[in-house]
C-alpha positions as CSV (number, residue, x, y, z in Angstrom):
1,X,23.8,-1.2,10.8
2,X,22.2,-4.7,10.4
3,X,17.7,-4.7,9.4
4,X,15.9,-7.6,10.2
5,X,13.1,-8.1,7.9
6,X,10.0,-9.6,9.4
7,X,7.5,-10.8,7.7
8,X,3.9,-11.0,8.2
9,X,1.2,-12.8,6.0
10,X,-2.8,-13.9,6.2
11,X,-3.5,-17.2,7.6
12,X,-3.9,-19.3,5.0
13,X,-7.2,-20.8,6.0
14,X,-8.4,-17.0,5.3
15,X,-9.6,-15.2,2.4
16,X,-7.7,-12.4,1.5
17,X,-9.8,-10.2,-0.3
18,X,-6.7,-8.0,-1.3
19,X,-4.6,-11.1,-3.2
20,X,-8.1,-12.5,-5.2
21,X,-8.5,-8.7,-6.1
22,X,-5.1,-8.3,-7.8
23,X,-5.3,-11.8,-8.9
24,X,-8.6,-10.9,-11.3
25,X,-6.8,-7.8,-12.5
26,X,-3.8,-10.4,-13.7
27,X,-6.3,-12.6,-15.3
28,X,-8.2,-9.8,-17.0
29,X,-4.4,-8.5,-18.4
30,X,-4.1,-12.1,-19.8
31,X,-1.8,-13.6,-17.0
32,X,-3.5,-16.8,-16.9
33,X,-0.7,-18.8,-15.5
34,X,-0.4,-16.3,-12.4
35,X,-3.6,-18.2,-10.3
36,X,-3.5,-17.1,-7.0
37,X,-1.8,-14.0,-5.2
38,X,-1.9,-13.7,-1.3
39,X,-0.8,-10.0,-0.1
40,X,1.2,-9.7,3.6
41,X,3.2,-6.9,5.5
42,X,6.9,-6.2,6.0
43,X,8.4,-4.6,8.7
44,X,12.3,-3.9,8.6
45,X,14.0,-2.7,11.7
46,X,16.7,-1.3,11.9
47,X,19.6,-2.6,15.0
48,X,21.5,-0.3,16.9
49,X,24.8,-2.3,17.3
50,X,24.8,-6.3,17.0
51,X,22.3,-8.8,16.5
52,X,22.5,-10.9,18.9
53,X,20.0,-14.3,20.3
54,X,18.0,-11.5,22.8
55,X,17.5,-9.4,20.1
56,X,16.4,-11.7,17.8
57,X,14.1,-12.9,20.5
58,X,12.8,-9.3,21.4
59,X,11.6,-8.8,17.6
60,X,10.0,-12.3,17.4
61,X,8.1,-11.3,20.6
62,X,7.1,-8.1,19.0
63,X,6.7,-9.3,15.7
64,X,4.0,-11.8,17.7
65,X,2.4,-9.0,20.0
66,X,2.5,-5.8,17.9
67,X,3.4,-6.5,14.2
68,X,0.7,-9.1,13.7
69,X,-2.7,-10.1,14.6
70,X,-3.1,-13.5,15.6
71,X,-6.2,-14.3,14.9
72,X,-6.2,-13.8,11.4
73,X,-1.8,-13.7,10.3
74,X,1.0,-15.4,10.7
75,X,4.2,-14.1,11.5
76,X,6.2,-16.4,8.2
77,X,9.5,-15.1,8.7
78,X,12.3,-12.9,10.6
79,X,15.2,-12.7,9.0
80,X,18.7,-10.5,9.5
81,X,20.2,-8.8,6.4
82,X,22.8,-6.7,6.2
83,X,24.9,-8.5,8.9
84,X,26.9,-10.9,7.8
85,X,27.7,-12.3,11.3
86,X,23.9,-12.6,12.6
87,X,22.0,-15.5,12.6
88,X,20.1,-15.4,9.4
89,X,16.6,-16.5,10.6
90,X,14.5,-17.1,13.6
Protein backbone atom coordinates (compact mmCIF):
# COMPACT_ATOMS: atom_id res chain seq x y z
CA UNK A 1 0.00 0.00 0.00
CA UNK A 2 1.52 3.42 -1.11
CA UNK A 3 2.30 6.36 2.28
CA UNK A 4 2.41 9.77 1.47
CA UNK A 5 4.71 11.55 3.70
CA UNK A 6 3.77 15.08 4.49
CA UNK A 7 5.69 17.27 5.93
CA UNK A 8 5.13 20.08 8.25
CA UNK A 9 7.82 22.74 9.50
CA UNK A 10 7.86 26.29 11.55
CA UNK A 11 7.65 29.37 9.51
CA UNK A 12 10.74 30.47 8.96
CA UNK A 13 10.16 34.02 10.11
CA UNK A 14 9.58 32.12 13.67
CA UNK A 15 11.73 31.14 16.46
CA UNK A 16 11.69 27.75 17.11
CA UNK A 17 12.67 27.40 20.55
CA UNK A 18 12.90 23.49 20.01
CA UNK A 19 15.75 23.65 16.99
CA UNK A 20 17.98 26.67 19.07
CA UNK A 21 17.62 24.20 22.03
CA UNK A 22 19.18 21.14 20.32
CA UNK A 23 21.32 23.41 18.43
CA UNK A 24 23.28 24.60 21.98
CA UNK A 25 23.43 20.96 22.98
CA UNK A 26 25.50 20.35 19.52
CA UNK A 27 27.60 23.28 20.23
CA UNK A 28 28.32 22.33 23.83
CA UNK A 29 29.23 18.50 22.37
CA UNK A 30 31.78 20.41 20.04
CA UNK A 31 29.71 20.35 16.76
CA UNK A 32 30.58 23.74 15.84
CA UNK A 33 30.00 23.48 12.15
CA UNK A 34 26.26 22.24 12.87
CA UNK A 35 24.85 26.22 13.28
CA UNK A 36 21.33 26.13 13.15
CA UNK A 37 18.67 23.19 13.59
CA UNK A 38 14.93 23.95 12.90
CA UNK A 39 12.55 20.88 14.26
CA UNK A 40 9.06 20.10 12.06
CA UNK A 41 6.33 17.26 12.05
CA UNK A 42 5.74 14.27 9.84
CA UNK A 43 2.75 12.67 9.10
CA UNK A 44 2.68 9.36 6.87
CA UNK A 45 -0.58 8.07 5.66
CA UNK A 46 -1.23 5.30 4.68
CA UNK A 47 -3.66 4.75 0.99
CA UNK A 48 -6.11 2.27 0.65
CA UNK A 49 -5.78 1.44 -3.11
CA UNK A 50 -4.15 4.04 -5.67
CA UNK A 51 -2.94 7.40 -5.43
CA UNK A 52 -4.53 9.16 -7.52
CA UNK A 53 -4.81 13.49 -8.38
CA UNK A 54 -8.12 13.60 -5.73
CA UNK A 55 -6.23 11.92 -3.31
CA UNK A 56 -3.41 13.80 -3.48
CA UNK A 57 -5.59 16.79 -3.26
CA UNK A 58 -7.68 15.55 -0.24
CA UNK A 59 -4.21 15.20 1.93
CA UNK A 60 -2.95 18.63 0.74
CA UNK A 61 -6.35 20.00 1.96
CA UNK A 62 -5.88 18.19 5.20
CA UNK A 63 -2.41 18.60 5.47
CA UNK A 64 -3.53 22.57 5.31
CA UNK A 65 -6.64 22.36 7.67
CA UNK A 66 -5.68 19.64 10.22
CA UNK A 67 -2.03 18.67 10.06
CA UNK A 68 -0.73 22.25 10.35
CA UNK A 69 -1.30 25.49 11.94
CA UNK A 70 -1.13 28.31 9.64
CA UNK A 71 -0.34 30.88 11.46
CA UNK A 72 2.80 29.76 12.72
CA UNK A 73 3.92 26.36 9.97
CA UNK A 74 4.15 25.67 6.74
CA UNK A 75 3.06 22.66 5.07
CA UNK A 76 6.99 22.13 3.02
CA UNK A 77 6.19 18.98 1.44
CA UNK A 78 3.70 15.96 0.45
CA UNK A 79 5.27 13.34 -1.09
CA UNK A 80 4.12 9.54 -2.31
CA UNK A 81 6.48 6.67 -1.41
CA UNK A 82 6.09 3.34 -1.82
CA UNK A 83 4.16 3.75 -5.18
CA UNK A 84 6.07 3.69 -7.87
CA UNK A 85 3.27 4.79 -10.23
CA UNK A 86 2.03 7.94 -8.10
CA UNK A 87 2.93 11.24 -8.66
CA UNK A 88 5.88 11.85 -6.53
CA UNK A 89 5.02 15.31 -5.07
CA UNK A 90 2.33 17.90 -4.66
Amino acid sequence: MPTIVVEVMPKAELLDPQGKAVAGALARLGQKQLTDVRIGKRFEVTVEGEVTDAVLADVQRLADEMFSNSVIEDVVSITVADSADAPAAV
